[in-house]
VEXDREN-2710 file (C-alpha; in Angstrom, 1 decimal):
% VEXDREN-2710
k/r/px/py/pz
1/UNK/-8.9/36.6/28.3
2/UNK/-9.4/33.0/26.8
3/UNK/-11.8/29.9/27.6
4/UNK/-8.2/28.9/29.4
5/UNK/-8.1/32.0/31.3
6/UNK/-11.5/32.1/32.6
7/UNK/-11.3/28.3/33.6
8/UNK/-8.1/29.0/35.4
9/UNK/-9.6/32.1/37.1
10/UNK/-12.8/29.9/37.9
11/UNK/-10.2/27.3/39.4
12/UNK/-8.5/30.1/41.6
13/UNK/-11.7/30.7/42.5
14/UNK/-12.5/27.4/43.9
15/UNK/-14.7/25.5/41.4
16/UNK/-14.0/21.9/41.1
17/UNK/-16.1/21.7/37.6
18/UNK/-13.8/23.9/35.8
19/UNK/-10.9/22.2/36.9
20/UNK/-12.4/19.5/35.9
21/UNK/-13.1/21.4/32.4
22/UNK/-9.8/22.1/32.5
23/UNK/-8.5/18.5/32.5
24/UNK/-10.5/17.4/29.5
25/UNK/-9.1/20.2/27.2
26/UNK/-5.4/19.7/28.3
27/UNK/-5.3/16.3/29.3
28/UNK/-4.8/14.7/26.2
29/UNK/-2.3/17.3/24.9
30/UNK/-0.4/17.0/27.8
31/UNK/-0.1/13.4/27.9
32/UNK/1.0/13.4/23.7
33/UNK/4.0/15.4/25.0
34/UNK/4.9/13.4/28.3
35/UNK/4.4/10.2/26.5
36/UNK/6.9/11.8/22.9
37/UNK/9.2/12.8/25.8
38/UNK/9.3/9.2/27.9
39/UNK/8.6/6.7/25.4
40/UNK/6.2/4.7/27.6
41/UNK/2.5/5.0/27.7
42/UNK/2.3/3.8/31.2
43/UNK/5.0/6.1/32.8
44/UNK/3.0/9.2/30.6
45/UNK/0.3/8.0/32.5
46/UNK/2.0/8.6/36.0
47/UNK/4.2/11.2/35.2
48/UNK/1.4/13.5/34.3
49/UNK/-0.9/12.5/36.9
50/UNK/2.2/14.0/38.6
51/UNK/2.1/17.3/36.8
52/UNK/-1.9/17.7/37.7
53/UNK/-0.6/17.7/41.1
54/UNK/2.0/20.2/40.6
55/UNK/-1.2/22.0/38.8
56/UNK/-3.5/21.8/41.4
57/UNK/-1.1/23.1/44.0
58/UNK/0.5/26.1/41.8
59/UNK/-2.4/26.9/40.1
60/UNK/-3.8/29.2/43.3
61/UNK/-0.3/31.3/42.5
62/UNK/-0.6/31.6/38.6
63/UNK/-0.7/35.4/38.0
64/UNK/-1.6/35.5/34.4
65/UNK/-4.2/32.8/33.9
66/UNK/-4.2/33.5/30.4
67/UNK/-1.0/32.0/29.8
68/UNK/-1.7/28.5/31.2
69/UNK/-0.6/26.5/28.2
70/UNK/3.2/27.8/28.2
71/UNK/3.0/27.7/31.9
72/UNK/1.6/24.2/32.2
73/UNK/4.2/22.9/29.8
74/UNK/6.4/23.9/31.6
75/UNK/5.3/22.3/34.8
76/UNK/5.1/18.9/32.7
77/UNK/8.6/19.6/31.3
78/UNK/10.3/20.0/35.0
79/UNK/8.7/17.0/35.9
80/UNK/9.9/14.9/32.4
81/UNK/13.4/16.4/33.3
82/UNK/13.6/15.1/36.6
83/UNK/12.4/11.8/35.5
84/UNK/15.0/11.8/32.7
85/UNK/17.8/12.6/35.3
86/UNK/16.9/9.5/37.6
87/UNK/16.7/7.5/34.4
88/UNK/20.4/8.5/33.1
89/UNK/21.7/8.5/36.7
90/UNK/20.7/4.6/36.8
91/UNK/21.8/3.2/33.5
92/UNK/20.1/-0.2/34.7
93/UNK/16.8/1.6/33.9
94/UNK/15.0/0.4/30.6
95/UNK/12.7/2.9/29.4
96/UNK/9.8/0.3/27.9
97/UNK/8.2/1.4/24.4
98/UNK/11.4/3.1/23.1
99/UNK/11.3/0.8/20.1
100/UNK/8.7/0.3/17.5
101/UNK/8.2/-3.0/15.6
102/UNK/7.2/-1.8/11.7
103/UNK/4.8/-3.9/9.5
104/UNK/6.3/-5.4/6.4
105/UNK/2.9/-4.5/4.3
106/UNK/3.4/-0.6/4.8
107/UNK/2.3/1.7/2.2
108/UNK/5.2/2.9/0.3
109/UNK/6.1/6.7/0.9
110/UNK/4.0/7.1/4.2
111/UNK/5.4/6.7/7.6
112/UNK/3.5/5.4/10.1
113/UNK/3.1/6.7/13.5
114/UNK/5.2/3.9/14.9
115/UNK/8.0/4.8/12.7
116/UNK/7.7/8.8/13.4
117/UNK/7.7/7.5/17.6
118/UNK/10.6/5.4/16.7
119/UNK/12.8/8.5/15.1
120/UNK/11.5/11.1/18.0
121/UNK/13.0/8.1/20.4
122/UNK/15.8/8.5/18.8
123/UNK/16.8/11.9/19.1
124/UNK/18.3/14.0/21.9
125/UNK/15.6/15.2/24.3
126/UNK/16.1/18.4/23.7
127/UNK/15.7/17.8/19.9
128/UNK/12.5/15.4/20.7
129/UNK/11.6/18.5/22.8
130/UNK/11.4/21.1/20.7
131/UNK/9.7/18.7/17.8
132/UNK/7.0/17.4/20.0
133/UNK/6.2/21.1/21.3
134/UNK/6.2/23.0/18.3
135/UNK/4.7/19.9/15.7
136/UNK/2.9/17.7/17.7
137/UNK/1.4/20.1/20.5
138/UNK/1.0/23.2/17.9
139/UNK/2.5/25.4/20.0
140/UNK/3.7/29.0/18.6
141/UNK/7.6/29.8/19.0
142/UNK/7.2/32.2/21.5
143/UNK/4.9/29.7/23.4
144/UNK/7.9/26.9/22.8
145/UNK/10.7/29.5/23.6
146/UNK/8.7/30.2/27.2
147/UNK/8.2/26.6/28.0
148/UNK/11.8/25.7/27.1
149/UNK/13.2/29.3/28.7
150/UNK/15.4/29.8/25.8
151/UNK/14.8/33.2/23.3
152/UNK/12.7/32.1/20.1
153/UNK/16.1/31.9/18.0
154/UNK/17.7/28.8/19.7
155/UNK/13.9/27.2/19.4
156/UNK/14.3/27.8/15.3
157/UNK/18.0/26.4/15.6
158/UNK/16.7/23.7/17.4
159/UNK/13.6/22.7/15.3
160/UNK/16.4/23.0/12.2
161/UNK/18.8/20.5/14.1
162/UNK/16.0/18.6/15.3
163/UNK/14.2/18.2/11.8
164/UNK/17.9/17.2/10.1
165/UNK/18.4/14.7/12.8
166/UNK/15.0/13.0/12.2
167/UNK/15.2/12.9/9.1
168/UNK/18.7/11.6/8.6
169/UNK/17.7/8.9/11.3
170/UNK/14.7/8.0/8.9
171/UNK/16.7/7.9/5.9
172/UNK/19.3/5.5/8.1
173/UNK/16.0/3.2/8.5
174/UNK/15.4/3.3/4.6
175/UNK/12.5/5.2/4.8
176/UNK/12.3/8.7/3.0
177/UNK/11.6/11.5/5.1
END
């Protein structure tokens, strides 16, 4: 069993230090992957202090501590999902940060992280899903394919799809990807 596993089974067992433990080592992962998914830093913010609560409660009930990272992304994705479906249901909704200004004075041939934001915003969430998880997270296939509850082959079709679609995006912005 893992660092992860023992601080989850040290969480089961009541201690508020390793959650606390646990918070600093997922925290900022976690909120890289809200905030890909939303587009806002300030609704990241609240939507994964929303997942720590789902965590604190369903932690007790984890049965295999050592697979806390797929299983906590997949808290985090449940709750992204239900935001998304309130947002689409009320069209009125402006999701803030969806669009990045770019500097003029740019180095040539390098995108910035604004610009990479700006393409993931544009993408379907599932594409921005499976790029976020699998790039930006680090997360192994099988680890993606558990979190998205699909078989490791749709994840590789969908990092293919997702990777063309970025990139032809890009290229539509005149940058080269």
């Amino acid at each position: 069993m893992g660092d992860d596993g023992l601080l989850v089974v040290r969480c089961q067992l009541g201690e508020r230090e390793a959650f606390r433990e646990l918070v600093a080592v997922w925290h900022p992962a976690l909120w890289r992957y809200v905030r890909g998914m939303v587009g806002s830093s300030h609704l990241a913010d609240d939507l994964v202090q929303e997942v720590w609560v789902a965590v604190v409660r369903g932690l007790p009930r984890l049965r295999q501590p050592e697979r806390f990272a797929p299983w906590l992304f997949t808290v985090a994705r449940r709750r992204v999902t239900d935001h998304l479906r309130q947002t689409y249901r009320a069209p009125e909704t402006v999701m803030e940060d969806a669009t990045a200004v770019v500097a003029d004075d740019e180095l040539s041939g390098v995108l910035t992280t604004l610009q990479i934001e700006a393409g993931l915003a544009a993408l379907p969430p599932l594409e921005r899903e499976v790029l976020i998880l699998f790039h930006l997270q680090d997360l192994p296939l099988a680890c993606c394919a558990e979190v998205l509850g699909v078989p490791a082959g749709t994840v590789k079709s969908r990092l293919h799809r997702a990777r063309r679609m970025l990139r032809n995006h890009l290229a539509e912005k005149g940058h080269e990807a």
